[in-house]
C-alpha positions as CSV (number, residue, x, y, z in Angstrom):
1,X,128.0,224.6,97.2
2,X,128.2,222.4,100.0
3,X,127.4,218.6,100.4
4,X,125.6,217.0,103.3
5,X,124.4,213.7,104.0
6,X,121.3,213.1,104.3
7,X,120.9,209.0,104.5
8,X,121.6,206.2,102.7
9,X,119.2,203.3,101.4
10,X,119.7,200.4,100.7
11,X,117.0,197.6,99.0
12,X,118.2,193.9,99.6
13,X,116.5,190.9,98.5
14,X,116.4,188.2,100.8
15,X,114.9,184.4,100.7
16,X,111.1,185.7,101.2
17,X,111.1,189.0,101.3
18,X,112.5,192.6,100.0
19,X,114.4,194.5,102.9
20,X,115.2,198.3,102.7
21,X,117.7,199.4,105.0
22,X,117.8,203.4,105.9
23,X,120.6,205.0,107.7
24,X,120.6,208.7,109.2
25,X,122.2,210.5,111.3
26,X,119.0,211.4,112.9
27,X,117.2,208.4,113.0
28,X,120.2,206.2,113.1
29,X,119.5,202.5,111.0
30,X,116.4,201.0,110.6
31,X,115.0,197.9,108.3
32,X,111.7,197.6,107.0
33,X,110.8,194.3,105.3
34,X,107.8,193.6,102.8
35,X,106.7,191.3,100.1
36,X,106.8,193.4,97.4
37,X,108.8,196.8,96.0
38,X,106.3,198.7,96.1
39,X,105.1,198.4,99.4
40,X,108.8,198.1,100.8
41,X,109.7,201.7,99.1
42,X,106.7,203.1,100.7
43,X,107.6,202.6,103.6
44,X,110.9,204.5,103.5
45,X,109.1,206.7,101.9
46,X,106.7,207.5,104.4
47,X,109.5,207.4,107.2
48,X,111.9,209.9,105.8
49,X,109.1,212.2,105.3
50,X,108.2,212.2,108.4
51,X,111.7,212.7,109.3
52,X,112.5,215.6,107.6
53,X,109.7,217.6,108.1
54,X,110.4,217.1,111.7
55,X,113.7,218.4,111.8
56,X,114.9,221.6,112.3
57,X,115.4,223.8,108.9
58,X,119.5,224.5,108.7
């Protein structure tokens, strides 16, 4: 079996805030920032959902 990435997540917290940071190859990096874990992972959530149902089955 082969390995592929996918995308890589990281959760950071900063001073005021939690920050994820997602990385793919298709959607490239993006941050999302929020007071709390919860709302923070759904957020990445929601966007790599929408991400791979989008993209073309290999």
């Amino acid at each position: 079996m082969m390995e592929e990435f996918i995308c890589s997540v990281e959760f950071l917290r900063g001073p005021a805030d939690l920050l994820a940071r997602v990385s793919s190859e298709a959607g490239g990096v993006r941050e999302y920032h929020a007071q709390d874990a919860g709302s923070v992972i759904d957020q990445v959530v929601n966007d790599l959902q929408e991400e791979f149902e989008s993209a073309p089955a290999s």
